[in-house]
N, C-alpha and C positions, 0 to 999 in steps of 0.2 A: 504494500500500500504506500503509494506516494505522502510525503509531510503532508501537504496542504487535503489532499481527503483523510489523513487522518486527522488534522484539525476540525476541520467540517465535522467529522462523524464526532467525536470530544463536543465541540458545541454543542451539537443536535442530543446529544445526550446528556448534557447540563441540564441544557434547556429544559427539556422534558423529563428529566428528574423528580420525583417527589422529594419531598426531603428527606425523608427518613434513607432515600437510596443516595441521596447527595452525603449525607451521614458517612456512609459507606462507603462513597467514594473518596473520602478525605479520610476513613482508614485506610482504605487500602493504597492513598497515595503518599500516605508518612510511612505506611510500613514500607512500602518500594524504594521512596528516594532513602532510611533509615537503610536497609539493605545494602543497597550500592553504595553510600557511604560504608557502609565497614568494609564490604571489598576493595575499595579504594585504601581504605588503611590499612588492609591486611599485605597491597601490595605497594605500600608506601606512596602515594599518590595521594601526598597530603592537600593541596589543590580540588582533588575529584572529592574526598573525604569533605571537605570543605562546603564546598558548594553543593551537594548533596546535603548535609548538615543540615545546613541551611533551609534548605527548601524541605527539610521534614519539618524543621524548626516553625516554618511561616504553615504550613501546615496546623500544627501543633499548637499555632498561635491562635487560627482562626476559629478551633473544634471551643478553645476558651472563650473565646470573643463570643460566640453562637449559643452557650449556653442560657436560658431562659431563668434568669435568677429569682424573677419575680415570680416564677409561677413553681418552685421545687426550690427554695434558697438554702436548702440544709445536701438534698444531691449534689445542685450544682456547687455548694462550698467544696465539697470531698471531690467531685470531681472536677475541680477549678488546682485544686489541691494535687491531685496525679498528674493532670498537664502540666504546671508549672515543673513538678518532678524529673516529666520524662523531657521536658524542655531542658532542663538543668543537664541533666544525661547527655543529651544530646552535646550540648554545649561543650561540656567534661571530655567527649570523646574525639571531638573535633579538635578543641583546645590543646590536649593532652596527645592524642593519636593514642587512642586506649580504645581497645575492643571491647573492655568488660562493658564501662558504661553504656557503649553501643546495645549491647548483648540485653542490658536489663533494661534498655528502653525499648526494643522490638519484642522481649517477650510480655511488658505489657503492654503495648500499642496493638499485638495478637491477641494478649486477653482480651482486650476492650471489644476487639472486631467483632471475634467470637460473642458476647457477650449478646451485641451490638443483632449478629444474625439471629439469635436465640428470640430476642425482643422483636424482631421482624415478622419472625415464624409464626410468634403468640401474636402479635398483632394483625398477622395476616388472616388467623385462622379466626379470632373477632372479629373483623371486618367481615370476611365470607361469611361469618353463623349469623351476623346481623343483616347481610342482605339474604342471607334465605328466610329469614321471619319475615321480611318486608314484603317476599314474592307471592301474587294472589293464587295460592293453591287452592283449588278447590276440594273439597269435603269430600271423600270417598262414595258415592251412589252405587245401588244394585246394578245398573248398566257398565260401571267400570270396574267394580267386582268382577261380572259376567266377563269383561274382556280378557283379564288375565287369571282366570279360575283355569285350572289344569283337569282336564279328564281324563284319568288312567286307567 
């Protein structure tokens, strides 16, 4: 795929995002550029380490920025409180060219994901059980009995 249709296709799927999948996509885009940063410092490429940092960082910045304090202010304290963490990690390992810090900020940045999918799944399966009670099914009649009664 050429840059420029993959940029296209990137917008077009911003765009039409919900948010809970935009969610998603800002894990799973601190845990990528957080990834390639540590291979970059495992092969000393302190520059690639860097700029990769970074952008899990800005990342990492936004997921805080986006939390809804007004409406959950005791979650979002605790998890205002892990971003800043894995921000600091981050920081450490770029700063430093240290793996570990790397290491314990992708293994939480996967919990969250994880976490993240779990909360989608129950949410998805609420949503469906609530548009099936919405849907005008009609009441069982002796004619739709008749349809699918078995005779053996």
């Amino acid at each position: 795929m050429n840059p420029q249709a993959a940029q296209n296709y990137l917008r077009t799927r911003v765009l039409t995002a919900t948010p809970e999948q935009l969610q998603m996509m800002l894990f799973d885009g601190a845990i990528r550029f957080a990834e390639q940063a540590k291979l970059a410092l495992e092969k000393k490429d302190w520059e690639g380490g860097y700029l990769n940092c970074s952008r899990a960082q800005k990342i990492i910045a936004e997921l805080n920025s986006g939390l809804k304090r007004d409406l959950a202010p005791e979650l979002c304290g605790k998890l205002a409180s892990l971003y800043n963490y894995v921000y600091r990690k981050l920081v450490e390992a770029s700063m430093h060219h240290q793996i570990e810090p790397m290491d314990e900020a992708l293994s939480i940045l996967r919990f969250q994901r994880e976490t993240w999918v779990l909360l989608l799944d129950k949410l998805g399966k609420q949503k469906a059980g609530a548009a099936a009670a919405n849907l005008p099914i009609p009441a069982p009649s002796s004619r739709m009995e008749a349809m699918f009664s078995v005779q053996g």
